[in-house]
KEKE-3310 file (N, C-alpha, C; in steps of 0.2 Angstrom, whole numbers, plus 5000, padded with zeros to 4 digits):
npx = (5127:5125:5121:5107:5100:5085:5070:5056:5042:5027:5011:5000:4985:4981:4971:4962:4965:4972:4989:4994:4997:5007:5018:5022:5024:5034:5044:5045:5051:5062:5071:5072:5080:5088:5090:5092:5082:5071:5056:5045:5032:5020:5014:5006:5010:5024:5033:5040:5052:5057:5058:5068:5079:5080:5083:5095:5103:5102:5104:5098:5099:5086:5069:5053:5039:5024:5008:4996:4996:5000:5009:5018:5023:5029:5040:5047:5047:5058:5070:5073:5081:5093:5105:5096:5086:5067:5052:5038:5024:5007:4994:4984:4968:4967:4978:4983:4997:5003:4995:5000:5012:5012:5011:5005:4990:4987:4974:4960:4963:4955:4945:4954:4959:4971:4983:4997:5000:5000:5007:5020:5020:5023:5036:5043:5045:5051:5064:5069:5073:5070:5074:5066:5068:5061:5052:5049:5036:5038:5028:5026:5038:5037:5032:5028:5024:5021:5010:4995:4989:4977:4965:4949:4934:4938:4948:4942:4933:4941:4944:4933:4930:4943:4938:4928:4930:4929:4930:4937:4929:4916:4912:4919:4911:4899:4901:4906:4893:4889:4896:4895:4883:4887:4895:4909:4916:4932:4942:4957:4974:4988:5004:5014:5030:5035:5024:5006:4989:4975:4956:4942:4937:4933:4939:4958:4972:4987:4997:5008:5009:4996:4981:4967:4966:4957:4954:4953:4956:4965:4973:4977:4992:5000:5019:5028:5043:5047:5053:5042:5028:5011:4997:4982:4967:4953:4938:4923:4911:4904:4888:4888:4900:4904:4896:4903:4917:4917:4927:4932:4938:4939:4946:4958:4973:4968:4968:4964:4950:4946:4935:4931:4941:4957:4977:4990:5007:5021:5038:5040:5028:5016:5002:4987:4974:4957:4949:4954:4956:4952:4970:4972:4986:4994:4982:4980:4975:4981:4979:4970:4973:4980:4988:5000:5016:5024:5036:5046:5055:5066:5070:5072:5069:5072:5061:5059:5049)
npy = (5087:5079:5086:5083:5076:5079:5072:5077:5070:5073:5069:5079:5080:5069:5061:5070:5081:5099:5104:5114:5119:5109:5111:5122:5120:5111:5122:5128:5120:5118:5131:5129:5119:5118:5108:5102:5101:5095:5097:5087:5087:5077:5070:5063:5060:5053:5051:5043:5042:5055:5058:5048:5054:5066:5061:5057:5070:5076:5067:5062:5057:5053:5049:5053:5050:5059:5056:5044:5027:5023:5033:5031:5019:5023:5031:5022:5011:5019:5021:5007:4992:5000:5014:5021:5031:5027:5039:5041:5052:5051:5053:5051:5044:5033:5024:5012:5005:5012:5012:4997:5001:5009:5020:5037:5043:5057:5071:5076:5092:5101:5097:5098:5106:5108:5105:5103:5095:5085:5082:5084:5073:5062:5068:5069:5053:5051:5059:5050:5041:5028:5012:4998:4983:4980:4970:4967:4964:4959:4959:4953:4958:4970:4977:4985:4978:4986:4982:4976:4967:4961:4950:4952:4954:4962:4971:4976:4984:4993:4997:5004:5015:5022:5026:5030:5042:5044:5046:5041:5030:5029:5031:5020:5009:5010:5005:4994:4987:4987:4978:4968:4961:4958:4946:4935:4919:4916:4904:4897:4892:4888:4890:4886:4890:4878:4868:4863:4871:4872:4877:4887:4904:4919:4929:4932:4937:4946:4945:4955:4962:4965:4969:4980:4997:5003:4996:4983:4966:4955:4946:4936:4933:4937:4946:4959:4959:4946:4937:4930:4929:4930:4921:4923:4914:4918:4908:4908:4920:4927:4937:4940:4943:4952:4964:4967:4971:4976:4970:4959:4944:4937:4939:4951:4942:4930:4911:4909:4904:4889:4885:4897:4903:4899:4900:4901:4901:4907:4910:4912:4912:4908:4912:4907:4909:4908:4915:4933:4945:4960:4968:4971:4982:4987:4997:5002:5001:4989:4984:4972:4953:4936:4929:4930:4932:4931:4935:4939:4949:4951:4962:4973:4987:5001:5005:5019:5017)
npz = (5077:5062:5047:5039:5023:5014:5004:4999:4993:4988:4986:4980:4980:4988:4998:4996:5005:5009:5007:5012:5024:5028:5021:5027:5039:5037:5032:5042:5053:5045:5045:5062:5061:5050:5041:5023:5012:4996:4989:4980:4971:4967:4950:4941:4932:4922:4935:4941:4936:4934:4946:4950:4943:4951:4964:4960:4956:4970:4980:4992:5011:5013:5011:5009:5009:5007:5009:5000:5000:4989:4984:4994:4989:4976:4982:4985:4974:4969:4977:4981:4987:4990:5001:5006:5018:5020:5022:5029:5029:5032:5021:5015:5009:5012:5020:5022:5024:5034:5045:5044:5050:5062:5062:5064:5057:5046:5050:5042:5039:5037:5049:5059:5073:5078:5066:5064:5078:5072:5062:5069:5077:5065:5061:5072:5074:5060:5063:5072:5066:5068:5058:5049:5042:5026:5015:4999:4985:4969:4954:4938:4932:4928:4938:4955:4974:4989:4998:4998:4983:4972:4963:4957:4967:4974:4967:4954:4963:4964:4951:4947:4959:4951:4939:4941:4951:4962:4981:4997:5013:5011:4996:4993:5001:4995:4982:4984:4988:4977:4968:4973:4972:4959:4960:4954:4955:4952:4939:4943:4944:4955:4956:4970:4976:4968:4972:4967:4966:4962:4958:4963:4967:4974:4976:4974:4984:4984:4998:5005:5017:5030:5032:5022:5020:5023:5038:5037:5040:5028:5029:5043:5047:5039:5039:5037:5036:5035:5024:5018:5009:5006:4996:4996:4996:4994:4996:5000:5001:5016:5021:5035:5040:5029:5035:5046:5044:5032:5017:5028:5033:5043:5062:5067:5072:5073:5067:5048:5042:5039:5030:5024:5017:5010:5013:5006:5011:5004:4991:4979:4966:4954:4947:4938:4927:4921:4913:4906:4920:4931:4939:4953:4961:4973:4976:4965:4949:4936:4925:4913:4916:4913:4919:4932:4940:4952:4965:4978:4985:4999:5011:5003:5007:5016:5029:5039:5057)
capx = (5122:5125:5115:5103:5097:5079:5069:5051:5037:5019:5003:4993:4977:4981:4966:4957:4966:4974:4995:4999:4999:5011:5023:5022:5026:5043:5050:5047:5057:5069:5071:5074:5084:5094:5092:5093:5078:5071:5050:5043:5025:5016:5009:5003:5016:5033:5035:5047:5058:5058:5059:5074:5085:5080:5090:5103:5105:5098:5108:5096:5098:5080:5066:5050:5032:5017:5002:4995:4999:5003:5015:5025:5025:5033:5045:5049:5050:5065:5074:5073:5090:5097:5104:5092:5078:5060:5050:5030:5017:5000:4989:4980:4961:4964:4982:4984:5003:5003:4993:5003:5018:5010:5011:4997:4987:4986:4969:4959:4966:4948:4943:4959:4962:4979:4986:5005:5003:5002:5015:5025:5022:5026:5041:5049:5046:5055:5069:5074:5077:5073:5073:5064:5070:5054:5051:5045:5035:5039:5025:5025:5042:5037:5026:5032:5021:5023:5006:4991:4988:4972:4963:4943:4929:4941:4950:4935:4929:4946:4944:4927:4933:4947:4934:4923:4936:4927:4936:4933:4925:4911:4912:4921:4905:4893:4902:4908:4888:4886:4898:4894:4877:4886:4902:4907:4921:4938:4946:4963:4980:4993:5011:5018:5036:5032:5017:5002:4984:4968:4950:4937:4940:4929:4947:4967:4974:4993:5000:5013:5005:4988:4974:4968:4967:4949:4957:4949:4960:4963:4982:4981:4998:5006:5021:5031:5051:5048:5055:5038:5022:5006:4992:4973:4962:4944:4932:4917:4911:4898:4886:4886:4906:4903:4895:4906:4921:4917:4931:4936:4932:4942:4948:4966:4976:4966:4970:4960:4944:4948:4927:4932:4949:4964:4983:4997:5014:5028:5042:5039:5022:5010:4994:4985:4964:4955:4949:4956:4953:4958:4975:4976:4994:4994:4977:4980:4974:4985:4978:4966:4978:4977:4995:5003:5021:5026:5042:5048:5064:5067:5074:5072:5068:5073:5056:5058:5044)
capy = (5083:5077:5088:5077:5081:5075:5072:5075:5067:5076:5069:5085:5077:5063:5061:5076:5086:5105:5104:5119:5119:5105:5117:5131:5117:5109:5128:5131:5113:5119:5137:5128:5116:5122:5103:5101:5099:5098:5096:5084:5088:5072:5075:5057:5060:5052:5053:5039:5043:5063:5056:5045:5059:5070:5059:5056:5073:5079:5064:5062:5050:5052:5052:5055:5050:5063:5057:5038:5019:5025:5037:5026:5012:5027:5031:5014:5010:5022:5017:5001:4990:5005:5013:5027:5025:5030:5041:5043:5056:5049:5058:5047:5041:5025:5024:5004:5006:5018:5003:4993:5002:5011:5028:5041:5048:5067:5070:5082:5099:5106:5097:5099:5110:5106:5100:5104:5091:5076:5084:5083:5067:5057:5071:5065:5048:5051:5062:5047:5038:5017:5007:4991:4981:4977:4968:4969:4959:4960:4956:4951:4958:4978:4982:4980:4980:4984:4980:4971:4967:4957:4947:4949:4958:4970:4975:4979:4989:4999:5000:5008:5020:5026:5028:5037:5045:5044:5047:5041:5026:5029:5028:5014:5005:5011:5002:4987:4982:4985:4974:4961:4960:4954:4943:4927:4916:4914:4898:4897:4888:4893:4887:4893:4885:4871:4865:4865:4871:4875:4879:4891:4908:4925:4934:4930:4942:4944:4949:4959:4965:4961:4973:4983:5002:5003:4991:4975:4960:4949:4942:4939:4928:4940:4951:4964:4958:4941:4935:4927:4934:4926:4921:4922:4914:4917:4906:4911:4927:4929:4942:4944:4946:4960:4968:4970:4974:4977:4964:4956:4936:4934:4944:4951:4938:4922:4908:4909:4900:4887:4887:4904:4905:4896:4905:4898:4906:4906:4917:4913:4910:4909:4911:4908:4911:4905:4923:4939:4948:4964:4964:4981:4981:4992:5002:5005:4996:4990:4980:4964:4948:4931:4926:4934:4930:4933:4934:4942:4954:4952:4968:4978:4993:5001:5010:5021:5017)
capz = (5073:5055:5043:5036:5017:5012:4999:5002:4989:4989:4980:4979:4979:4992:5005:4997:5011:5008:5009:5012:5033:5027:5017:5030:5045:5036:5031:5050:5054:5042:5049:5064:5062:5046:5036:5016:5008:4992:4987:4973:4969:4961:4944:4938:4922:4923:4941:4944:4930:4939:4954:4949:4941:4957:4969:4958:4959:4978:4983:4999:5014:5018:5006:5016:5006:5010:5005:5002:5000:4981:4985:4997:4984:4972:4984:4988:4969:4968:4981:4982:4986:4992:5007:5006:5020:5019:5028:5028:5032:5030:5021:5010:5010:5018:5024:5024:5025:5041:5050:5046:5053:5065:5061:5065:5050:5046:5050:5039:5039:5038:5054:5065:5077:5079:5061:5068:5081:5071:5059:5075:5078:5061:5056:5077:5070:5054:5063:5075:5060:5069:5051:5050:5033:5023:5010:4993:4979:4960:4951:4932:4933:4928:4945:4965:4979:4998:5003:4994:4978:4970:4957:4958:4969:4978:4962:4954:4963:4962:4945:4948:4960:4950:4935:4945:4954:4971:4989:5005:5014:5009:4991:4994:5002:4990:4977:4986:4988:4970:4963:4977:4969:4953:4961:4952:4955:4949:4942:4945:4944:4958:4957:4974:4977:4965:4973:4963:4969:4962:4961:4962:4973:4972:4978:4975:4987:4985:5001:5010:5024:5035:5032:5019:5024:5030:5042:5037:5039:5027:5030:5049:5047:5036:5041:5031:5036:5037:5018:5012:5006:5007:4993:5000:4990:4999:4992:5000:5005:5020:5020:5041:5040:5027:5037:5050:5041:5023:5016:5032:5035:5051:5066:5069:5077:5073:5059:5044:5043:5032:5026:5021:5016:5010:5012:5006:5012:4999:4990:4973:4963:4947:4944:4930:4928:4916:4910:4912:4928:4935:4944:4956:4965:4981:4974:4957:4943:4933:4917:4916:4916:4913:4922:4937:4941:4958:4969:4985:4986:5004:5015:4999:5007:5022:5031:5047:5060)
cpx = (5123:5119:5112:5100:5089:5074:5059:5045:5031:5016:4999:4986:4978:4977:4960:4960:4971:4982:4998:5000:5005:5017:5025:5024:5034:5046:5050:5052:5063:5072:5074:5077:5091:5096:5092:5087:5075:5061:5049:5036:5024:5013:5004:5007:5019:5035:5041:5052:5060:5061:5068:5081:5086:5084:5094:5105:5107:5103:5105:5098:5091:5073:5060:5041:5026:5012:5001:4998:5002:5009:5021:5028:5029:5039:5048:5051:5058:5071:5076:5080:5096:5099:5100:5085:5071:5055:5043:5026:5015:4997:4984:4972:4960:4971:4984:4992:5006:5002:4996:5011:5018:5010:5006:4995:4986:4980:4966:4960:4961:4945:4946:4961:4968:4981:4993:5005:5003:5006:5018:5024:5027:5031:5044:5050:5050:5066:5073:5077:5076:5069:5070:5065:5063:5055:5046:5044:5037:5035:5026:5031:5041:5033:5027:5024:5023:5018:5003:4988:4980:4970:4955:4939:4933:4945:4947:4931:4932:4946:4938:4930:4937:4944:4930:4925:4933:4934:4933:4931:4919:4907:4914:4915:4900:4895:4906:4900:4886:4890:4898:4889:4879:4893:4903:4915:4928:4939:4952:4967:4983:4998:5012:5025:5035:5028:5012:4996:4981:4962:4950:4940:4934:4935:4953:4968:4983:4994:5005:5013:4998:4982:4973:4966:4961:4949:4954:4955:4960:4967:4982:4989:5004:5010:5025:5040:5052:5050:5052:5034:5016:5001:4984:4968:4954:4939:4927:4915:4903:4895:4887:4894:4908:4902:4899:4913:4924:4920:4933:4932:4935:4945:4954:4967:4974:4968:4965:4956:4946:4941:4926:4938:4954:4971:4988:5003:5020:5032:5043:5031:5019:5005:4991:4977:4964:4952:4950:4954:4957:4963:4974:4983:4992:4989:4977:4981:4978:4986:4972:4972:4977:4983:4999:5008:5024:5034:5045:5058:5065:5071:5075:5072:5067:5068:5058:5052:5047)
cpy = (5085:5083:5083:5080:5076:5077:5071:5072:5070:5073:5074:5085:5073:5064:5067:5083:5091:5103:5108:5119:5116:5109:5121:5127:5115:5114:5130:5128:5116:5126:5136:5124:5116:5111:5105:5100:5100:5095:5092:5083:5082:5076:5069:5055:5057:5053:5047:5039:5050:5060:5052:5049:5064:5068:5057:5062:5078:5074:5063:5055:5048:5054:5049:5055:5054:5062:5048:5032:5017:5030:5035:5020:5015:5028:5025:5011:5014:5022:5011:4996:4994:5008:5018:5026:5030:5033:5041:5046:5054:5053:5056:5046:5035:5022:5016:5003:5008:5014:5001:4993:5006:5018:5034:5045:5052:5067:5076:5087:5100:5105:5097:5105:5113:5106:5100:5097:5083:5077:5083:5076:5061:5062:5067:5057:5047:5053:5057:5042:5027:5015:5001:4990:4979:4974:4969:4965:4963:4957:4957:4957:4967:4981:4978:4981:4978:4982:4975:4971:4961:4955:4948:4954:4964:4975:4979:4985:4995:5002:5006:5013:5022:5030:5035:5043:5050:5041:5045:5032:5024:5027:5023:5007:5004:5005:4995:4984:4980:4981:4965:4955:4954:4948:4936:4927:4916:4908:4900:4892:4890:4885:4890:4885:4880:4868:4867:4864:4873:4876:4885:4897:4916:4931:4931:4937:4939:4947:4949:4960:4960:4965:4977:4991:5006:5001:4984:4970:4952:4944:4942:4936:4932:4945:4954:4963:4951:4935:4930:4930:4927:4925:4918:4919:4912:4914:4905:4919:4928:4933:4945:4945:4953:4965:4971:4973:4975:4971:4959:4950:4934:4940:4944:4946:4931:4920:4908:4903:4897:4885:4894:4905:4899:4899:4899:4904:4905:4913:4917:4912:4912:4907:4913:4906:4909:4910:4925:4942:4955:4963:4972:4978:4988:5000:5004:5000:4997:4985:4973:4961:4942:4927:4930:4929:4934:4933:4941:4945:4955:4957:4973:4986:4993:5008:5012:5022:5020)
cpz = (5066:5051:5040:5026:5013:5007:4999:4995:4992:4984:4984:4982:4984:4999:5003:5002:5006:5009:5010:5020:5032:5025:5025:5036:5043:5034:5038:5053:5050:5044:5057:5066:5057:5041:5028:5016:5001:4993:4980:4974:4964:4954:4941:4932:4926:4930:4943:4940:4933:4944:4953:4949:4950:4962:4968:4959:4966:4980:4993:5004:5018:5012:5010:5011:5010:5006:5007:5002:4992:4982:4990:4992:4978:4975:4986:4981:4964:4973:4985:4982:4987:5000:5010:5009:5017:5024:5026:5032:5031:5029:5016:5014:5017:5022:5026:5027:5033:5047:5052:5049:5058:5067:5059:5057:5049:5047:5045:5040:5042:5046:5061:5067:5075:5073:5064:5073:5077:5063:5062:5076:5073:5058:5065:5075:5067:5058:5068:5071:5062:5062:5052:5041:5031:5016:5006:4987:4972:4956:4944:4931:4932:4934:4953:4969:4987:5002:5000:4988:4977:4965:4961:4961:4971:4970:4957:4956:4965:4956:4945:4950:4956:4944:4936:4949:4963:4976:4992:5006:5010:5003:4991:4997:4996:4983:4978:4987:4982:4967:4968:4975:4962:4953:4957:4953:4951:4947:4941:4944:4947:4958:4963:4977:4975:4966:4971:4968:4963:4961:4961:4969:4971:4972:4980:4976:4987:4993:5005:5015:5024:5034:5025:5021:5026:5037:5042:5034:5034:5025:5037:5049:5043:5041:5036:5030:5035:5030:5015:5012:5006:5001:4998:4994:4995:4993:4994:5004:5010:5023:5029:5044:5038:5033:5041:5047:5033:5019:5020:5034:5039:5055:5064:5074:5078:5067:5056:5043:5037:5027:5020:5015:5015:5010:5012:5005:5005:4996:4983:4969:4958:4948:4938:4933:4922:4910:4912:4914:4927:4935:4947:4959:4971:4981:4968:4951:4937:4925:4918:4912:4915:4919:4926:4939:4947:4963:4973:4983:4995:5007:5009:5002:5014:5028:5041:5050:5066)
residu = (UNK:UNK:UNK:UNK:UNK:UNK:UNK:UNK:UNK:UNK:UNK:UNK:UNK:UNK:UNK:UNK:UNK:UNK:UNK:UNK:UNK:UNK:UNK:UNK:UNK:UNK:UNK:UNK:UNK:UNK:UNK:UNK:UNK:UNK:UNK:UNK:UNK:UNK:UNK:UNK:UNK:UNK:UNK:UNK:UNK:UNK:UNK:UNK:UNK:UNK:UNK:UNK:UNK:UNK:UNK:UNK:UNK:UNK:UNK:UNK:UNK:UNK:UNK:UNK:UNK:UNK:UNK:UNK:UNK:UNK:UNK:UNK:UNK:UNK:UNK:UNK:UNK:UNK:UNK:UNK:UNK:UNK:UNK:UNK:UNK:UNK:UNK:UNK:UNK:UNK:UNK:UNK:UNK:UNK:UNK:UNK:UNK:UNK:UNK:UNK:UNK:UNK:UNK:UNK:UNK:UNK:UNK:UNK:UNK:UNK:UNK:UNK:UNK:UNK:UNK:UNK:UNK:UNK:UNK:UNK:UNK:UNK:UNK:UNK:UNK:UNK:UNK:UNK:UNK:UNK:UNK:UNK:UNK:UNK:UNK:UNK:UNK:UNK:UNK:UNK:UNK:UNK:UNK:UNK:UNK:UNK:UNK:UNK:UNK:UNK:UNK:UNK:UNK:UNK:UNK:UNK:UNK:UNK:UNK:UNK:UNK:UNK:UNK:UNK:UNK:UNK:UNK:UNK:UNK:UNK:UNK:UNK:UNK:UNK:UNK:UNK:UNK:UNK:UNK:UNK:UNK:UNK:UNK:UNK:UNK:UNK:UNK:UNK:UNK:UNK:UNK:UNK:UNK:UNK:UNK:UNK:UNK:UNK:UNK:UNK:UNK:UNK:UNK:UNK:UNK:UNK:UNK:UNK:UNK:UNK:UNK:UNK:UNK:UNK:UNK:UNK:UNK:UNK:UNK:UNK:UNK:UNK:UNK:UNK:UNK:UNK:UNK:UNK:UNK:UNK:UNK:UNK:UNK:UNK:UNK:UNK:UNK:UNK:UNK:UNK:UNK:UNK:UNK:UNK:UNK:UNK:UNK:UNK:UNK:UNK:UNK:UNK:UNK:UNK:UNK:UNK:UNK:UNK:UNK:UNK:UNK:UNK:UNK:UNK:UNK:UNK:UNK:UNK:UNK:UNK:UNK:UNK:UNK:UNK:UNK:UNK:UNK:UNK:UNK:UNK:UNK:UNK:UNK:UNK:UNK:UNK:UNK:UNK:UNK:UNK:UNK:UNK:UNK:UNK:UNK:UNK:UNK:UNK:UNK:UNK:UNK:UNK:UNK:UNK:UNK)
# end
C-alpha cells in the first residue's frame, strides 16, 4: 500500500470541543500505519494564504478538514479544481455539510465515553478514500460556498451570533425569536439564466445543498453534484412551521409549498435588493450588499464520503 501524505486542518475552537484526544488518536494512526502527515492550526489570520503555501510545499493527496462547515469551505477554497481530495471530521456546532454527506459528527469530548470510536469511523471513511465530485458557487467573484448562503432573517442572526460569539443550538434559538419579532421583507430583482423575477421575500437562500445544520430543510430539491444550485425565496414565514424546525417550511423529500416558497433552479444569477442586506456565505458574515452575483463551478471539488 501506497503511502499516502495528508494535510490535516484544525479550528481550535470548532464546536467548543477539546482536540487533544484528536492529536493523540492520528499519532497513534500514524505510529501505526507509518503515513505523512502535517497539522494546520486555524488562527482566523491569513489562513488561506498559509494554507496555500503549505500544500504547495507538503504536496498532500489528501487534505482532511477537522472542525466545521467553515473549515471545510477553507479547505475546499484551497483546492479547489484540483486533484487533491477532501476529507472531513466533524467537529463543528452544527455540522450542515456532514448531513449532507453523511458523515457522523464528533460528539463532545467531555460527554463521550468512547471519543476514538467516532475517530474511527470518519478517519475509515476518509482512508477508503470513495470521491463524490461536488460542486461549488462563486459568489461576487471573491467568496465560494459549498452549502448555504443567504440574504435576510437567517443571516442576521449570524451576524448576531458571531457579534455575540455564542455556541450551540441553543443560542441559535434564543436569537432566531428575537430577530423574528423584528422580520421585514426583502424587495428584490433576480436574474437567474436570463429570466427575470421579482417581489417581496423575508429570505434569498443561495443553495448548494438541502438543510441547514440544525437539520432544517430548506432545499429539499437540492443536490450537491448535480451542476445547478437553487435560489429560495421564502415569502412567508409560519409561526407553527417554526416551531417545529426553527427555519424549516417543508419536510425532507416533498416540493416546496409554493404559498411558502418559490425555488428557482439555475447556474448563473443576480440579485439585486432594494437596500442593503447581510449576505452570510456558508456561516460567516460577510458584508451588507445591495448585488450578489452568482455562478456554479461544477465538479470543482473532489469530497470523500
Amino acid at each position: 500500500m501506497p503511502q499516502i501524505n495528508y494535510l490535516f486542518v484544525v479550528n481550535p475552537i470548532s464546536g467548543g470541543n477539546d482536540k487533544s484526544a484528536f492529536y493523540r488518536f492520528i499519532e497513534e494512526e500514524n505510529q501505526r500505519m507509518g503515513f505523512s502527515y502535517e497539522l494546520y492550526k486555524t488562527t482566523g489570520t491569513d489562513d488561506e494564504s498559509r494554507l496555500i503555501k503549505l500544500v504547495i510545499h507538503h504536496k498532500p493527496e489528501v487534505i482532511v478538514a477537522v472542525g466545521g462547515d467553515g473549515t471545510l469551505l477553507l479547505a475546499a477554497k484551497v483546492v479547489k479544481n484540483s486533484s487533491i481530495k477532501i476529507g472531513l471530521i466533524p467537529f463543528g456546532s452544527a455540522n450542515g455539510m456532514s448531513r449532507e454527506l453523511n458523515i457522523p459528527k464528533i460528539p463532545d469530548i467531555s460527554l463521550s465515553l468512547n471519543p476514538s470510536q467516532r475517530f474511527k469511523e470518519c478517519w475509515n471513511i476518509i482512508k477508503n478514500e470513495r470521491v463524490q465530485e461536488v460542486d461549488l458557487l462563486q459568489i461576487n467573484k471573491n467568496h465560494y460556498s459549498l452549502h448555504l448562503s443567504d440574504i435576510g432573517l437567517n443571516a442576521k442572526i449570524v451576524k448576531r451570533f458571531e457579534a455575540e460569539k455564542i455556541r450551540g443550538y441553543f443560542g441559535y434559538a434564543r436569537l432566531f425569536f428575537k430577530e423574528l419579532k423584528q422580520k421585514k421583507r426583502i424587495s428584490y430583482r433576480l436574474v437567474a439564466d436570463g429570466i427575470q423575477y421579482q417581489g417581496k421575500a423575508y429570505m434569498i437562500v443561495i443553495a448548494n445543498a438541502t438543510m441547514y445544520g440544525t437539520g432544517a430543510v430548506i432545499n429539499p430539491v437540492g443536490k450537491l453534484d448535480d451542476g445547478v444550485f437553487e435560489i429560495c425565496l421564502v415569502k412567508q414565514i409560519k409561526f407553527v412551521s417554526l416551531l417545529r424546525s426553527l427555519v424549516s417550511i417543508f419536510k425532507k423529500k416533498l416540493q416546496p409549498r409554493k404559498d411558502l416558497m418559490k425555488v428557482v433552479i439555475c447556474k448563473n444569477a443576480i440579485i439585486e435588493i432594494k437596500e442593503a442586506e447581510t449576505l452570510q456565505v456558508d456561516g460567516e458574515v460577510v458584508g451588507e450588499v445591495k448585488q450578489v452575483k452568482i455562478k456554479i463551478l461544477p465538479g470543482a471539488l473532489r469530497i470523500i464520503t
